[in-house]
C-alpha positions as a printed Julia matrix, in Angstrom:
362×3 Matrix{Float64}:
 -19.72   26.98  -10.81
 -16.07   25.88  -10.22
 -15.07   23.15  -13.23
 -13.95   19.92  -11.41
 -10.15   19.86  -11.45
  -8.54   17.13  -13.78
  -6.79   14.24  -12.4
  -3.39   14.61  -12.23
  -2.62   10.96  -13.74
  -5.04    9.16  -15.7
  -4.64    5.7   -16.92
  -6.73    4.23  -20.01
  -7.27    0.7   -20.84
  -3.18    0.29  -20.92
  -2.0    -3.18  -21.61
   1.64   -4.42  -22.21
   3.07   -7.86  -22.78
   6.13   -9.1   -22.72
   6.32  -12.06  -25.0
   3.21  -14.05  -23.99
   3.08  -12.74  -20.68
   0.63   -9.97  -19.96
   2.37   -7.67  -17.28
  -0.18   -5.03  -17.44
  -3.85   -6.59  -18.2
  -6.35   -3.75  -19.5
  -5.76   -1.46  -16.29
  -7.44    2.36  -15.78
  -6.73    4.2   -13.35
  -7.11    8.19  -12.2
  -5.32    9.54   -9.78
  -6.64   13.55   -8.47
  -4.03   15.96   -7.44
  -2.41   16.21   -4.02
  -3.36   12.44   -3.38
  -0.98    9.62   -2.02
  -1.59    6.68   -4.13
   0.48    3.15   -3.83
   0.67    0.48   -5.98
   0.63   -2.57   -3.63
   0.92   -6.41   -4.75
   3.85   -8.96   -4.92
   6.82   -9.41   -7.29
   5.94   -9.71  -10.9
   2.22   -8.56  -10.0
   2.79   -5.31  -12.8
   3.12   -2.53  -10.4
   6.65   -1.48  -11.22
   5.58   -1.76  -15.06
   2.6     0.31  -14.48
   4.79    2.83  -12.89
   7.37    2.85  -15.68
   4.72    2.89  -18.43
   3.04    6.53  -16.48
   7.0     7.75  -16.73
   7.28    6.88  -20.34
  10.05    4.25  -19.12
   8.12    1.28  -21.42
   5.8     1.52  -24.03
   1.99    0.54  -23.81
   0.7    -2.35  -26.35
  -2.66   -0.27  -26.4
  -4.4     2.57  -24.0
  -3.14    5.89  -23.28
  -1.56    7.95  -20.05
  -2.84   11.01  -19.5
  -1.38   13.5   -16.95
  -2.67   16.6   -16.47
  -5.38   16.16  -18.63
  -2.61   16.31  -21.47
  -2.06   12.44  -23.59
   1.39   12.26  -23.44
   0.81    8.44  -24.86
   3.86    8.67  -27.34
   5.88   11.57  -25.84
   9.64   10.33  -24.06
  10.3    10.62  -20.13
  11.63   13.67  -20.4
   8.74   15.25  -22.11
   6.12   14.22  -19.22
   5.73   16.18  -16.44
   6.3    13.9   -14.02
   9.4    12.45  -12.12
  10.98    9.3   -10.92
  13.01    8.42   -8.0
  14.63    4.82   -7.9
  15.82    2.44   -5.3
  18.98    2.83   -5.69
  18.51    7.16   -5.87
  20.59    7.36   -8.9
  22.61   10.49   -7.43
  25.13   11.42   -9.81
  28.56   11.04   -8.25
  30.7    13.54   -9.53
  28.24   16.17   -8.73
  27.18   18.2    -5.43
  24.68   17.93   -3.05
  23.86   21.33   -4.82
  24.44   20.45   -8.47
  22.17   17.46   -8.02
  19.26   19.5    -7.37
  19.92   21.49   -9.75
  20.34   20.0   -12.5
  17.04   19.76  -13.96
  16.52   23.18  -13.35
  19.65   24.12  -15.52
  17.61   21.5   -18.34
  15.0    23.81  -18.16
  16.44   26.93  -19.01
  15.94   28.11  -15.52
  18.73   31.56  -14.56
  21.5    30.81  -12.15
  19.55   32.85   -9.68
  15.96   31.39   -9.9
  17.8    28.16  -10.25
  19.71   28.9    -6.47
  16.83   29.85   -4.95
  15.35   26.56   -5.99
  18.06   24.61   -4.81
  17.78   26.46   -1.49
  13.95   26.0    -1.42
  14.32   22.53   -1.72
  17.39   21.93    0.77
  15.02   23.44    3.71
  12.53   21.73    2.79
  14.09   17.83    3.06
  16.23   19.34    5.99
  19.67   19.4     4.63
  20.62   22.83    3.88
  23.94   22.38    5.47
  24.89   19.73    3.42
  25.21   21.28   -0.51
  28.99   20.91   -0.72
  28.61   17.12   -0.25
  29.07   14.52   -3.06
  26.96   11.41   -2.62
  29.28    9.27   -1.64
  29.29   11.29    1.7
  26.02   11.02    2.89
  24.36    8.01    4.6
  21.49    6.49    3.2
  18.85    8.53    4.51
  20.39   11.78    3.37
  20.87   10.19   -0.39
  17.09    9.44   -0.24
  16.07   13.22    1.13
  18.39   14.52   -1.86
  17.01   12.4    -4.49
  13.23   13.57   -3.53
  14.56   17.14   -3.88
  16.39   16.35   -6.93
  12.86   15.24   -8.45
  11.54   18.17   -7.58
  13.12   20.94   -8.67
  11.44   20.94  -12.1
   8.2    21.14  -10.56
   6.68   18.04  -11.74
   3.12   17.46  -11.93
   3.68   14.31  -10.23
   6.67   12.59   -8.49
   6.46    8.39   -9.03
   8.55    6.82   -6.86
   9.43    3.14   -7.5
  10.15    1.01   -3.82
  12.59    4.37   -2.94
  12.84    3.02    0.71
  13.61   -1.24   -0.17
  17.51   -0.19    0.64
  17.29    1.22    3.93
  17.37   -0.41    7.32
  14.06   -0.7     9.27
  14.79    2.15   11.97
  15.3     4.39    8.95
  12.87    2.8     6.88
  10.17    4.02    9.38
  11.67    7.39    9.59
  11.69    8.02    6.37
   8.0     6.8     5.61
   6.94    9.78    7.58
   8.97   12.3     6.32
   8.31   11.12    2.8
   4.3    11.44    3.57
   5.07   14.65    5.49
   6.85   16.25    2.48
   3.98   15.25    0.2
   1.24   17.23    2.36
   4.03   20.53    1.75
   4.48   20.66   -1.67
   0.78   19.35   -2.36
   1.91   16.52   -5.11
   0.38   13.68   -6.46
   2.81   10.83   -5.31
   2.47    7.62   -7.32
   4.23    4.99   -4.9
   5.38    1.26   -5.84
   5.97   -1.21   -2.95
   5.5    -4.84   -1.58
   5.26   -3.47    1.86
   1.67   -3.69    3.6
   2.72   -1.81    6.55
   4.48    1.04    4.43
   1.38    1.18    2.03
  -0.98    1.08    4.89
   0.91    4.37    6.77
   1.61    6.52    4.28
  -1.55    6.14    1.52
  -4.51    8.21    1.11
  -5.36    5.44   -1.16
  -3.69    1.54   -1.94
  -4.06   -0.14   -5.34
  -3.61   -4.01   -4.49
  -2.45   -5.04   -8.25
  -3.29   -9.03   -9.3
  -1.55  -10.78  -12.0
  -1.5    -7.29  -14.19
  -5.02   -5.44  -12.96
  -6.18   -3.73   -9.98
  -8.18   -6.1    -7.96
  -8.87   -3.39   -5.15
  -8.41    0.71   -4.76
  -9.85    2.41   -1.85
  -8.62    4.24    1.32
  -6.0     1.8     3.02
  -8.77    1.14    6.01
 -11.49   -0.07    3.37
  -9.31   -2.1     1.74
  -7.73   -3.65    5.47
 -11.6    -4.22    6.44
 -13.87   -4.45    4.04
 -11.24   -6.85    1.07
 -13.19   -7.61   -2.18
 -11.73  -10.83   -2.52
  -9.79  -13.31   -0.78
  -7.18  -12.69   -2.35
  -6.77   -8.81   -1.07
  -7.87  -10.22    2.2
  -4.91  -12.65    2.45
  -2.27  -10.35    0.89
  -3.16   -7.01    3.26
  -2.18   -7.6     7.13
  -2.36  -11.14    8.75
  -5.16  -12.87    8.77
  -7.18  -16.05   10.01
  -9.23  -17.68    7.32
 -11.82  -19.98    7.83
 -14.24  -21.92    5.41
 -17.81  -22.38    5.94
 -21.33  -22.36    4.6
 -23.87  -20.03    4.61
 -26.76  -21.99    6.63
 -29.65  -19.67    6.29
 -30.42  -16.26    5.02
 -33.42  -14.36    7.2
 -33.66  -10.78    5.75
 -30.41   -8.56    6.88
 -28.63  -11.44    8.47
 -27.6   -14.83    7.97
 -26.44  -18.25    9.26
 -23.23  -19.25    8.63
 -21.34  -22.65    9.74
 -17.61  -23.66   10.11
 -15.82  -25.66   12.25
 -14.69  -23.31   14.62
 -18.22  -21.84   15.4
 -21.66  -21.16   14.05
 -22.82  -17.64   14.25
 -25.42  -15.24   12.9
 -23.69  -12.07   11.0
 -25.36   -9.23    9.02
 -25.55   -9.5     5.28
 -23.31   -6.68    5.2
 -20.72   -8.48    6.73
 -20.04  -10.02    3.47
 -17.33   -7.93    1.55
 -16.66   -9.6    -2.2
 -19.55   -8.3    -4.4
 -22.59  -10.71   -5.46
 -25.28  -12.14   -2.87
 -25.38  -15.15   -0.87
 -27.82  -17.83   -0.97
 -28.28  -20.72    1.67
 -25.44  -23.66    0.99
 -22.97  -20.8     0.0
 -19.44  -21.98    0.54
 -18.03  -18.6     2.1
 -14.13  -17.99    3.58
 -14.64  -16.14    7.06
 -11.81  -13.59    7.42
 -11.06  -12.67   11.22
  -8.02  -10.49   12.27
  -5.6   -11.36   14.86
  -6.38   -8.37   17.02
 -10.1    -9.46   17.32
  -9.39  -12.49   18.83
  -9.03  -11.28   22.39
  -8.25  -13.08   25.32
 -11.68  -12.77   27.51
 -14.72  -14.07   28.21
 -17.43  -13.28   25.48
 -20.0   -10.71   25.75
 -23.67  -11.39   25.09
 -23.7   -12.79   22.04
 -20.06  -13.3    21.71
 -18.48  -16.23   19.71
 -15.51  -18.01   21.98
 -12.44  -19.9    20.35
  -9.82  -21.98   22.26
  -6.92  -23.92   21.89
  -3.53  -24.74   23.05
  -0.4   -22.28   22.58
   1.92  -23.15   19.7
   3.95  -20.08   19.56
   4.52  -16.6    21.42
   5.96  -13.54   19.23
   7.0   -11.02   22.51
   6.17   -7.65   20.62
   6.77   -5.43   24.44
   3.31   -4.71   25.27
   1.83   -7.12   22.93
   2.31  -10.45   22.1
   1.32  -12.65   18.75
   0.43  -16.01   20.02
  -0.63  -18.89   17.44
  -2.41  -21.31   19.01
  -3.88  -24.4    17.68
  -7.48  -25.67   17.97
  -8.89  -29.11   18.77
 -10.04  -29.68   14.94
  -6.48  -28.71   13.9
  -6.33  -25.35   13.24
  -3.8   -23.11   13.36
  -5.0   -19.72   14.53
  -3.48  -16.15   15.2
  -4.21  -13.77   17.79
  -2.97  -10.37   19.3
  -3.34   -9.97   22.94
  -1.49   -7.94   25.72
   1.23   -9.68   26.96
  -0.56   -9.93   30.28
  -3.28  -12.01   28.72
  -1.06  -14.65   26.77
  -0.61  -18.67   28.32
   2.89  -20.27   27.76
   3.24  -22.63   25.2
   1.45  -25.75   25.99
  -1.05  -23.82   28.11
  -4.74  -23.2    26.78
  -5.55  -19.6    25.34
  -9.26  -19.01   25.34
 -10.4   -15.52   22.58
 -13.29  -14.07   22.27
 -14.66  -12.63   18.9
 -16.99   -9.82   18.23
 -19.21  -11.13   15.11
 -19.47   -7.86   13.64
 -15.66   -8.13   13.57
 -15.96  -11.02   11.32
 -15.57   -9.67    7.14
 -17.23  -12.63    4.83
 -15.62  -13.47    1.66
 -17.69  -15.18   -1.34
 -15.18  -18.24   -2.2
């Protein structure tokens, strides 16, 4: 029998404060090898401390890091094997293109010929082969950022963390390099360890999204569980647009169940709710709906319908985001083909699927 490979990052019961503020709150966390993993939340939420504390950046309170299956705990950054690439790439400017990537394979001990071949390995491999002369401050943006992944590397890490690498590029570029960065991850088989803010970025590239919460991990699961099936409102908010409604669980029968709001009354399955616990009858509940299942159409058997008058029209080319506002005040989101969206002022009538509908335990 084959022995189950260890994870390639393993995170134990790590806390760290600074002063009386607990950046990292009792997290764990293991990561298996060859997976995309991101580190999603807002500023200050401890994802960029988590990262640093894996590198050996900052200094744990308590728990240990593990990579490899090796504690590496109290061991500096340059005794892990794992490496970091910043925002801001952190090329080294009197150096070339060539140099760059080399240079932690001269650290290692590595001879001038295994070291070139590296260096050429690597320049294929992010594309830029022709370009080993260059300093940095002769490359645009993009090329910087394809250097600094090779850069980190060439000493064959066990694991490459990367802290918001793409936050300084331009959206065009942004998006390019998204898919080359997931595409060079499937080719060299690492572990990636990925800090951003972005949803959509998190959501493209991940085979799985940590949503971090005030210093923990309040969700990790493949980025569609985590889109449709949120353990709390809060991931449900944070992850994609949303509509959120309240209401109150009327009845439980078995598998389904009543529930109430203002906007309409249906019956859902009890698997519709997301958060863990059960409901009971007189439940307050939040009723999480997405903006591209509210479609404009008449409802199918068994269909819920919404309405209300156009407040806004986001032209997207072949879609359209159109807020429109019902007659108990609400303020709803939808996203419909352009074809299908009134003018402001005009009535937009959606329909909604109820098995579309995620319920969140308030």
């Amino acid at each position: 029998m084959t022995a189950p490979l260890q994870p390639a990052i393993e995170v134990r019961n790590v806390v760290k404060s600074f002063g009386s503020m607990r950046a990292i709150d009792d997290v764990s966390l293991s990561v298996a090898p060859g997976v995309f993993l991101t580190l999603l939340g807002p500023s200050g939420c401890g994802k960029s401390t988590l990262l640093r504390t894996i590198a050996g950046f900052i200094t744990s309170d308590s728990g240990s890091v593990l990579i490899g299956g090796r504690d590496v705990t109290s061991l500096p950054p340059n005794a892990r094997p794992v490496n970091m690439v910043f925002q801001d790439y952190a090329l080294f400017p009197h150096m070339t293109v060539r140099e760059n990537v080399g240079f932690g394979c001269e650290m290692q001990g590595l001879s001038r010929q295994a070291r070139e071949k590296r260096v050429d390995d690597l320049l294929n491999l992010v594309q830029l082969p022709q370009l080993g002369h260059r300093r940095p401050d002769e490359l645009s943006g993009g090329q910087r950022q394809r250097i600094a992944l090779a850069r980190a590397l060439a000493p064959d890490p066990v694991s490459l963390l990367l802290d918001e690498p793409l936050g300084a590029l331009d959206l065009k570029l942004r998006l390019e390099m998204q898919r080359e960065l997931k595409s060079l991850q499937r080719k060299t088989g690492k572990t990636f360890v990925f800090v951003t803010h972005d949803q959509e970025e998190a959501m493209s590239m991940s085979d799985l999204i940590a949503v971090m919460r005030d210093g923990h991990i309040e969700q990790l699961d493949r980025p569609e569980v985590i889109y449709s099936r949120p353990v709390s409102l809060y991931v449900g908010s944070f992850v994609g647009a949303a509509n959120l409604l309240e209401a109150t669980v009327d009845g439980v029968d078995g598998e389904q169940m009543r529930v109430v709001s203002r906007a309409f009354q249906a019956v859902l399955p009890r698997s519709s709710v997301t958060t863990p616990g059960d409901v009971t009858p007189g439940m307050a509940v939040t009723l999480l709906v997405r903006p591209e299942h509210l479609q404009a159409s008449t409802p199918a058997a068994g269909g819920l319908s919404l309405a209300g008058r156009v407040s806004e029209r986001t032209y997207l080319g072949n879609r359209v985001h159109v807020r429109f506002e019902t007659e108990d005040g609400r303020s709803l989101l939808a996203d419909a083909r352009a074809e299908d969206v009134a003018e402001v002022g005009e009535v937009f009538k959606a329909a909604l699927r109820p098995e579309s509908v995620a319920v969140l335990r308030s």
